[in-house]
RODOTI-338458 format. One record per residue (C-alpha): x, y, z; chain. Coordinates in steps of 0.5 Angstrom, whole numbers, plus 500, padded with zeros to 3 digits. Each point is the difference from the previous one (the first is absolute). Example, Ala and Ser with C-alpha at 12.3 -4.5 7.8 and 13.67 -1.06 7.14 Angstrom:
RODOTI-338458
<atom east="525" north="491" up="516" chain="A"/>
<atom east="502" north="507" up="498" chain="A"/>
//
This chain:
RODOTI-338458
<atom east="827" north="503" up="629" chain="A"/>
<atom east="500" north="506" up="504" chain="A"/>
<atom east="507" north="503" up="501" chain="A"/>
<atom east="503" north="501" up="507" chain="A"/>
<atom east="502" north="507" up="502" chain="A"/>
<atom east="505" north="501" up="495" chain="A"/>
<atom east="504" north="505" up="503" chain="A"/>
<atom east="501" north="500" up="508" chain="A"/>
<atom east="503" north="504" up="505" chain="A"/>
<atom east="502" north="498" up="507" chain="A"/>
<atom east="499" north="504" up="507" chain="A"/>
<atom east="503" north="498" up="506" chain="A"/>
<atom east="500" north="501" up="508" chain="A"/>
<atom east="505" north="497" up="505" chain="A"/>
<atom east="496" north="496" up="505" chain="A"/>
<atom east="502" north="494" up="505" chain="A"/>
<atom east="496" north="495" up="502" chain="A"/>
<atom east="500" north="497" up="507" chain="A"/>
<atom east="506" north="495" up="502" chain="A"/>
<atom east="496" north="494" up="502" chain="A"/>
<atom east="496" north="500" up="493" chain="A"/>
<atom east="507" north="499" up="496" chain="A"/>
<atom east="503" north="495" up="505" chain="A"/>
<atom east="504" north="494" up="497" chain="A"/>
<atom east="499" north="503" up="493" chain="A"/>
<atom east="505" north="501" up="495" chain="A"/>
<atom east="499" north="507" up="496" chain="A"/>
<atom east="505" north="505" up="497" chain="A"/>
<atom east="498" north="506" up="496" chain="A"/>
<atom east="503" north="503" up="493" chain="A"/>
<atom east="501" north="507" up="499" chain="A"/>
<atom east="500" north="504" up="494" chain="A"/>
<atom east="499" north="506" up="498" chain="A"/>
<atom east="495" north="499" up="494" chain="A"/>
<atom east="496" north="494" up="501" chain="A"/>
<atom east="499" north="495" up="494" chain="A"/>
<atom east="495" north="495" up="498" chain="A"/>
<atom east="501" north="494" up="496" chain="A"/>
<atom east="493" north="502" up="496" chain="A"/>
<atom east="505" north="504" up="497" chain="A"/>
<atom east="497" north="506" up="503" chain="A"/>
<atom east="503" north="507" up="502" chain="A"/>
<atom east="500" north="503" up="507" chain="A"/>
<atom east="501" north="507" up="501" chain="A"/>
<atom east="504" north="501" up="507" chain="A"/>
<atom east="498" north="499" up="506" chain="A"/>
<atom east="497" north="505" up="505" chain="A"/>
<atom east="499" north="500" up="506" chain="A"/>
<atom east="493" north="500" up="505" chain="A"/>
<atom east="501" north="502" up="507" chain="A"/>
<atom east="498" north="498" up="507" chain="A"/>
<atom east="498" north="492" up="498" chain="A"/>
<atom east="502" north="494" up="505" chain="A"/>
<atom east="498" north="493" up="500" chain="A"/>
<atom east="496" north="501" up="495" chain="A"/>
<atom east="495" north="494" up="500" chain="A"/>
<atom east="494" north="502" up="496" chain="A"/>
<atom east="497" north="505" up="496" chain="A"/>
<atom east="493" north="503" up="497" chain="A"/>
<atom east="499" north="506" up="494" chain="A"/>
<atom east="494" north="504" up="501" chain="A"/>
<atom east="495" north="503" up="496" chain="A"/>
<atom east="505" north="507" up="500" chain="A"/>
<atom east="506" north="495" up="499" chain="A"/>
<atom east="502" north="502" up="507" chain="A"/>
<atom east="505" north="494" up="503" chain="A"/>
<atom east="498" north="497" up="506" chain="A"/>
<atom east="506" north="496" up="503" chain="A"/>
<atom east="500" north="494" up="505" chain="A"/>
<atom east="506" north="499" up="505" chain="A"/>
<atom east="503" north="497" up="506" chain="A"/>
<atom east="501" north="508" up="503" chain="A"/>
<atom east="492" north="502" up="498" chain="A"/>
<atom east="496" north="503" up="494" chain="A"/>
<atom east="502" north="504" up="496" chain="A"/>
<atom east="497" north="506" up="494" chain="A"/>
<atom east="505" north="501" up="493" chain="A"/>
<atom east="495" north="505" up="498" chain="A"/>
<atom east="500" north="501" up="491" chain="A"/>
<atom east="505" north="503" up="498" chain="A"/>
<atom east="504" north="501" up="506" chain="A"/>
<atom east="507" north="496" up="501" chain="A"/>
<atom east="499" north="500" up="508" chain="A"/>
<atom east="495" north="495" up="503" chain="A"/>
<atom east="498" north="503" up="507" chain="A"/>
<atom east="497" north="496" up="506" chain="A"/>
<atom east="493" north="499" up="502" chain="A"/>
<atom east="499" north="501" up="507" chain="A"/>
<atom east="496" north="495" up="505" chain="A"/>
<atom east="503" north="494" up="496" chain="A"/>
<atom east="506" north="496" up="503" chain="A"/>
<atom east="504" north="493" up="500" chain="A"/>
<atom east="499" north="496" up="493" chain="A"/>
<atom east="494" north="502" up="496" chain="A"/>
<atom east="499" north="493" up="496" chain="A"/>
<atom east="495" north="502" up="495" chain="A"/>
<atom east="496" north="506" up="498" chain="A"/>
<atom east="493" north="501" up="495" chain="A"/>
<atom east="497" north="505" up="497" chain="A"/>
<atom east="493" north="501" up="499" chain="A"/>
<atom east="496" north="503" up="495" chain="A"/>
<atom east="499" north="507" up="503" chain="A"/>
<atom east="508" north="500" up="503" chain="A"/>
<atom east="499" north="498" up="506" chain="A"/>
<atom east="507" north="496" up="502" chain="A"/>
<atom east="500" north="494" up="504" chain="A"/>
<atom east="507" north="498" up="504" chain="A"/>
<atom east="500" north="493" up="502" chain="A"/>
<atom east="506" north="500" up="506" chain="A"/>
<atom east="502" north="495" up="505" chain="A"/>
<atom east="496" north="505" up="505" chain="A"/>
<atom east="493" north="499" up="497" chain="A"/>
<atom east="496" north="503" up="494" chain="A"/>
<atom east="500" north="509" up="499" chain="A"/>
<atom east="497" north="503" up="494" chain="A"/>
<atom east="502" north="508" up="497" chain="A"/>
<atom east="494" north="502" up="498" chain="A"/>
<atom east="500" north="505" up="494" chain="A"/>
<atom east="502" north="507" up="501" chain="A"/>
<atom east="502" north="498" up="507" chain="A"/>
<atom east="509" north="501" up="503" chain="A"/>
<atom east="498" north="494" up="505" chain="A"/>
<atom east="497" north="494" up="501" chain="A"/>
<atom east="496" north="496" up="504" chain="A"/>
<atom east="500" north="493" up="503" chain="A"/>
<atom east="495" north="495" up="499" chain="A"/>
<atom east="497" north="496" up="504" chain="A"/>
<atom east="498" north="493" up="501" chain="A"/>
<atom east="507" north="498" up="497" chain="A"/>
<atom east="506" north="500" up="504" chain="A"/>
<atom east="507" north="497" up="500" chain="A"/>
<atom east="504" north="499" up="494" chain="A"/>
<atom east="496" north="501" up="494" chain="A"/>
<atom east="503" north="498" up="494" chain="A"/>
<atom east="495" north="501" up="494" chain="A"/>
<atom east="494" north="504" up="497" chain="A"/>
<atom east="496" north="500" up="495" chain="A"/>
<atom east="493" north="503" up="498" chain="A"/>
<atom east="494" north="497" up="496" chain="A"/>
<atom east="495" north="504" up="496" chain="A"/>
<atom east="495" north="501" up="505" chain="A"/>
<atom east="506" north="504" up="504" chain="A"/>
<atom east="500" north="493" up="505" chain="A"/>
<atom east="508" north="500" up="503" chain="A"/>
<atom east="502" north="494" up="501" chain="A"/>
<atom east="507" north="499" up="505" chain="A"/>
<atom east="505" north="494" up="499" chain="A"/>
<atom east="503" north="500" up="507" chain="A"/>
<atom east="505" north="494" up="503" chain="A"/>
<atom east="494" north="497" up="504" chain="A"/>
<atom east="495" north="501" up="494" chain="A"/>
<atom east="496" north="504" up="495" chain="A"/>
<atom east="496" north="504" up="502" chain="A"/>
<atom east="494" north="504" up="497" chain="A"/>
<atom east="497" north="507" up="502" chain="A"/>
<atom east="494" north="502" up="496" chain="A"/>
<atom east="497" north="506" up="497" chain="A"/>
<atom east="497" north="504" up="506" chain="A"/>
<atom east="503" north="495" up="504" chain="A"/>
<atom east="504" north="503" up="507" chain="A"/>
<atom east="502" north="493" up="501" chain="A"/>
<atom east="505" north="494" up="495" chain="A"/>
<atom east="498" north="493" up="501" chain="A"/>
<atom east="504" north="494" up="499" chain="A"/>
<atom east="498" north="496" up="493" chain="A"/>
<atom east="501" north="493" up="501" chain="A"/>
<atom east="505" north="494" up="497" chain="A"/>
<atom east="506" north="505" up="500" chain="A"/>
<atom east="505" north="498" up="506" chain="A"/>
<atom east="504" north="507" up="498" chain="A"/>
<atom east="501" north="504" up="494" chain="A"/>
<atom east="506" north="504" up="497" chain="A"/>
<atom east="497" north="503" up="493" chain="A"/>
<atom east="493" north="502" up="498" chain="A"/>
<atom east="497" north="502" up="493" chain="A"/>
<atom east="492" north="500" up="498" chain="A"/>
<atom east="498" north="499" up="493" chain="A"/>
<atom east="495" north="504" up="495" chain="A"/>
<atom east="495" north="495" up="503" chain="A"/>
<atom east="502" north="501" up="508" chain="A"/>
<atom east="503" north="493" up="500" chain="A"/>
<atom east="505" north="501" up="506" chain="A"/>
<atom east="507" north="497" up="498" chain="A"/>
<atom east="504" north="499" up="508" chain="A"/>
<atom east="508" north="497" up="499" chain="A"/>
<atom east="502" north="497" up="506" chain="A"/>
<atom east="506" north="495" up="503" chain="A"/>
<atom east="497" north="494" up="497" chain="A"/>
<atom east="497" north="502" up="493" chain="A"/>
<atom east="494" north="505" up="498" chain="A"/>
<atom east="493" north="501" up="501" chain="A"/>
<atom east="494" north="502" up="496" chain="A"/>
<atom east="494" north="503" up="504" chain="A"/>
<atom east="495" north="500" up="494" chain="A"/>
<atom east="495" north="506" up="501" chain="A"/>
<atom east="495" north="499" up="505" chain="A"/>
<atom east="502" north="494" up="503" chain="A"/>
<atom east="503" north="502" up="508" chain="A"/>
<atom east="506" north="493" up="499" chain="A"/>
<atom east="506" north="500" up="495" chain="A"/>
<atom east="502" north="494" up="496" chain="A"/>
<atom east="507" north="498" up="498" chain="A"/>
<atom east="503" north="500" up="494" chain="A"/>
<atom east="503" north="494" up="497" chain="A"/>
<atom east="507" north="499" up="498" chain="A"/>
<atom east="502" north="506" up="504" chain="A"/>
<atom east="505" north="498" up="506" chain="A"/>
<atom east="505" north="503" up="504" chain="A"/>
<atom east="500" north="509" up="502" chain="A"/>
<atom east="496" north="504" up="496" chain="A"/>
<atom east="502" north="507" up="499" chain="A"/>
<atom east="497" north="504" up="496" chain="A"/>
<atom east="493" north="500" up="495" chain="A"/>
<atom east="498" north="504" up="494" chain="A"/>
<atom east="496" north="500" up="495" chain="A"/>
<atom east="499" north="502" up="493" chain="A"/>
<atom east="494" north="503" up="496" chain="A"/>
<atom east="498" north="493" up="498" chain="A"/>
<atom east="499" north="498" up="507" chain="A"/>
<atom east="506" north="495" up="499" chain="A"/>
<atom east="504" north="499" up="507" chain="A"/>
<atom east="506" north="500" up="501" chain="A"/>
<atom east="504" north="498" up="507" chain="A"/>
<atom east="507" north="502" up="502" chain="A"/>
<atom east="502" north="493" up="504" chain="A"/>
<atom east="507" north="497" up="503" chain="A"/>
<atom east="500" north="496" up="495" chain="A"/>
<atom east="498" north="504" up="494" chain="A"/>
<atom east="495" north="504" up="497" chain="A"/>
<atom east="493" north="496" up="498" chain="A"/>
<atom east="495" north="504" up="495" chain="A"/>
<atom east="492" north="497" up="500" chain="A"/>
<atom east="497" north="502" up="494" chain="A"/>
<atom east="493" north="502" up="501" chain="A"/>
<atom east="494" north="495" up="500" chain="A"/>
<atom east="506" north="494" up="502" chain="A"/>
<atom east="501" north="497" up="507" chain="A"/>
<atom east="506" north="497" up="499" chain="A"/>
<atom east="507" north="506" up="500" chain="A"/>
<atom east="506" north="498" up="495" chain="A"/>
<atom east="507" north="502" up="502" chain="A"/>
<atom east="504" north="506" up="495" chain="A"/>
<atom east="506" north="498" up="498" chain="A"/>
<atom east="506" north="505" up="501" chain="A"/>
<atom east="500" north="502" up="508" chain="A"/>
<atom east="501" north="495" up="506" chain="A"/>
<atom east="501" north="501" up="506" chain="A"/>
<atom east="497" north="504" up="505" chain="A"/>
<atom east="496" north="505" up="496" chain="A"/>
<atom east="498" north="506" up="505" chain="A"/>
<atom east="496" north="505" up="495" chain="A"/>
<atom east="497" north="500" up="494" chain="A"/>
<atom east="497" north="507" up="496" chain="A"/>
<atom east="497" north="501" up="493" chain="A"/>
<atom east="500" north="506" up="495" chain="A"/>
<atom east="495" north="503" up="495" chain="A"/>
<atom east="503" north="496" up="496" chain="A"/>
<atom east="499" north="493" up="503" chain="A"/>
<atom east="507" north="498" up="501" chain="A"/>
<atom east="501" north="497" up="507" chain="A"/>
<atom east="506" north="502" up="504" chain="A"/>
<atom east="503" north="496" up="506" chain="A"/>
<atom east="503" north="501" up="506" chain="A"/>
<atom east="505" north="495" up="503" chain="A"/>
<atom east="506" north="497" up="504" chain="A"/>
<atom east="504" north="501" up="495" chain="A"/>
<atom east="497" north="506" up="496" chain="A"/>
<atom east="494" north="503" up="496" chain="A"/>
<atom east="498" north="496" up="493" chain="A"/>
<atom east="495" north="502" up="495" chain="A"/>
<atom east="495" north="496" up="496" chain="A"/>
<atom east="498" north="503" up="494" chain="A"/>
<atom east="493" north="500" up="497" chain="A"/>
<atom east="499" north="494" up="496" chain="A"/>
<atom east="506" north="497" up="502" chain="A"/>
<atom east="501" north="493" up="504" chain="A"/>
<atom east="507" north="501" up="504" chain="A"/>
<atom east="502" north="506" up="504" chain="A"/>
<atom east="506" north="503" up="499" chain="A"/>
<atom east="505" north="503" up="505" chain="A"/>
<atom east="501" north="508" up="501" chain="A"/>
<atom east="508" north="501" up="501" chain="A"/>
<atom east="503" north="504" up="506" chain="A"/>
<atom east="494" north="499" up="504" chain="A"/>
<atom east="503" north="495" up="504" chain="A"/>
<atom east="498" north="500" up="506" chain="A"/>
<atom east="494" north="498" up="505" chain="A"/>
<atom east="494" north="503" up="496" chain="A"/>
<atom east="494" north="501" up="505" chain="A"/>
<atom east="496" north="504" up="497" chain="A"/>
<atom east="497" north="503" up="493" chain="A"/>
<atom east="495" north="505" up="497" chain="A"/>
<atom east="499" north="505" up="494" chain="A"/>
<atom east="497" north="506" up="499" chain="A"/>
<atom east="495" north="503" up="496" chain="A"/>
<atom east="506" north="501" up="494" chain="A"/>
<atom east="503" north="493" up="501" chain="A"/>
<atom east="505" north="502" up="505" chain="A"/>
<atom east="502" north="494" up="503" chain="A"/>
<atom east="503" north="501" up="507" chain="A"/>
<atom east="504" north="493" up="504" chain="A"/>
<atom east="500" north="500" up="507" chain="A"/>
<atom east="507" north="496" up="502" chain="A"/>
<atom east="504" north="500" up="505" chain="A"/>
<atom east="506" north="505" up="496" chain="A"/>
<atom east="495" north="505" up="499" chain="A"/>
<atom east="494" north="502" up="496" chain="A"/>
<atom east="501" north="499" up="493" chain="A"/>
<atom east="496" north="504" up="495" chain="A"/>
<atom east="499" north="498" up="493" chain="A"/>
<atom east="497" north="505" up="495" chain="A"/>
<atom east="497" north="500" up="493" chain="A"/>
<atom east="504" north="504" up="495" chain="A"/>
<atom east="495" north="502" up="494" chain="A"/>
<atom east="502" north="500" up="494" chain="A"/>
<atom east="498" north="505" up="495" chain="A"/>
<atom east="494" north="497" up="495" chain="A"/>
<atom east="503" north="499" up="493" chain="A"/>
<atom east="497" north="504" up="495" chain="A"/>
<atom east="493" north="498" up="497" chain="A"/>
<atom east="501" north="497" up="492" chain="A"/>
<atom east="497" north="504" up="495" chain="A"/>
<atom east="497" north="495" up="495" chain="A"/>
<atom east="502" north="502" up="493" chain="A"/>
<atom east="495" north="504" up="496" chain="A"/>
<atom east="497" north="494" up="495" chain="A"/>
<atom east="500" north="496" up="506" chain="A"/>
<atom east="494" north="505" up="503" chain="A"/>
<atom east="496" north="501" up="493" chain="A"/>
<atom east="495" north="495" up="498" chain="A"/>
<atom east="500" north="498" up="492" chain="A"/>
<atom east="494" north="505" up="498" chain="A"/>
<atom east="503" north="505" up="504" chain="A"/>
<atom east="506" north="499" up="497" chain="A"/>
<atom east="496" north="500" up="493" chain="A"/>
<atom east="497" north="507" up="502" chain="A"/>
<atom east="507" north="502" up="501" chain="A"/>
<atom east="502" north="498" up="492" chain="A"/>
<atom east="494" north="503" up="498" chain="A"/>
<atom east="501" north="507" up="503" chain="A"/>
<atom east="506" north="500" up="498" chain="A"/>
<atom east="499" north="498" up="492" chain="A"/>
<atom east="494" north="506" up="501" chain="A"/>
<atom east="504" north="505" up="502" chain="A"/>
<atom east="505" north="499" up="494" chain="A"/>
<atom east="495" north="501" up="495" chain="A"/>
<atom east="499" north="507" up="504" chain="A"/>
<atom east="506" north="502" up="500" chain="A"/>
<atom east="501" north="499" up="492" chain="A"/>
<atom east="493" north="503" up="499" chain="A"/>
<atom east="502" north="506" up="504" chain="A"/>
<atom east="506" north="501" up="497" chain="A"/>
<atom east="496" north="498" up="493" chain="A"/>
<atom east="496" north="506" up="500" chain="A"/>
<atom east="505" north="505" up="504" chain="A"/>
<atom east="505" north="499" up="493" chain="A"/>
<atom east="493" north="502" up="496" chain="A"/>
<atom east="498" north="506" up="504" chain="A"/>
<atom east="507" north="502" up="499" chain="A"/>
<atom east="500" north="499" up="494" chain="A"/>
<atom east="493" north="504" up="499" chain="A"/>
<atom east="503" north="506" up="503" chain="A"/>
<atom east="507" north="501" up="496" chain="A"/>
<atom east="495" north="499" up="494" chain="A"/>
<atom east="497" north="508" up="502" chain="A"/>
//
């Protein structure tokens, strides 16, 4: 079974949520100079990321430069830097942000649709999609589908114009798998736009909001809800709830490594790869939005205290073992070995036979 990040460090941002998002709830914060976790893992101490607020979303790009989605706009932490800056043009809540495969970014907002071309400081709005844009997702054939509170939406490659898919009343969440079937999480259950249809059709056994969407390396489907998390398997029709998270799941992400980490009401969790039940990760106690990870296994959780970073540790490699030598030498080689030896004290004593006679020989004149 794979290991999960053996030894972790976790970064934080101050950051607040909006009032009206944490109405009639309970929360309280424990703070602690050197956060621990009951993996038994050790943390390094906190450092201190600036210019976050009202974190709801995050992306890692190909440079491993962090996109930030907030209540105040969009913001670019850019690798190696402490101190995120604002991107211009982009005010009020950025929902969802994408990145496609040539670092274009596009910001889902509650005042439409932008996208930051690569190599560009500012970004442009997209036409067709208006009003509050909740979700974003890209398929294989650069197809950009919208999930909006009046429904999804599609914009096709070359396309100026997005189109609405039928079947879907609103959406929250989108994620396209390796086959470009379309997921859609929405206020009653999920969907699924098989590729090539233009009607989404709904997933059993899923009821309730849908927050979040992923999907791992084996098209396996998982759903972060308001009531739990539900995996379904690749090739079934039928989800099955995983055991160690209730409630409201808000996020979902996975690691290299395979193992799944949730963000909830009530904190983050994690799944391990190859176990059954999630267990939860201490000190992040808060509402978690949102989660991603980087290229190197940094983890990044968006809450309503802040951004927290948890990054891998590597130990150093042990040694490799060197087998003992007969274990290397076959039984002929070995053979060899004794046959030259036993050859070599026949020289010796033959050599040291005739050097005694040519000693001899020269005292005699």
């Amino acid at each position: 079974m794979k290991k999960l990040l053996s030894i972790l460090t976790i970064t934080t941002l101050t950051a607040n949520v909006p009032a009206p998002l944490l109405a009639n709830t309970s929360l309280t914060r424990n703070k602690r100079d050197v956060i621990t976790s009951n993996s038994n893992n050790d943390y390094l101490p906190l450092n201190k990321i600036k210019n976050i607020n009202s974190t709801f979303f995050i992306i890692v790009d190909s440079k491993d430069n962090v996109y930030f989605g907030t209540a105040d706009g969009a913001y670019k932490l850019f690798a190696g830097s402490d101190t995120a800056t604002k991107i211009d043009s982009i005010i009020g809540y950025v929902n969802n942000i994408v990145i496609d495969n040539n670092d274009n970014v596009y910001f889902a907002t509650n005042n439409g649709a932008f996208v930051l071309k690569h190599g560009e400081t500012t970004p442009t709005k997209i036409d067709g999609i208006s009003g509050n844009v909740l979700s974003i997702a890209i398929n294989s054939k650069d197809n950009i589908y919208f999930g909006t509170a009046d429904g999804a939406f599609v914009l096709k490659q070359g396309s100026t114009t997005a189109t609405k898919i039928n079947g879907i009343s609103d959406d929250r969440t989108i994620i396209v798998d390796s086959k470009d079937n379309v997921y859609f999480g929405t206020n009653n259950g999920a969907y699924k736009l098989f590729a090539g249809s233009d009607t989404a059709t709904k997933i059993d056994s899923i009821i309730g909001y849908v927050n979040n969407i992923v999907i791992d390396n084996n098209d396996n489907v998982y759903f972060g809800t308001s009531d739990g998390t539900f995996v379904l398997k690749q090739g079934s029709d039928t989800p099955t709830k995983i055991d160690g998270i209730s409630g409201n799941v808000l996020s979902i992400a996975i690691n290299s490594k395979d193992n799944i980490y949730f963000g909830t009401a009530d904190g983050a969790f994690v799944l391990k790869q190859g176990s059954t039940t999630a267990t939860k990760i201490e000190n992040i106690n808060r509402y978690v939005w949102f989660i991603d990870i980087d290229s190197k296994d940094n983890v990044y959780f968006g809450t309503d205290d802040g951004v927290y970073k948890l990054t891998p540790i590597v130990k150093p490699t042990p040694p490799a073992h060197v087998p003992e030598l007969s274990n290397k030498l076959s039984h002929i080689e070995i053979a060899f070995i004794a046959i030259g030896s036993s050859i070599g004290v026949v020289l010796l004593v033959l050599g040291t036979y005739f050097l005694y006679k040519y000693i001899k020989n020269n005292k005699k004149r």
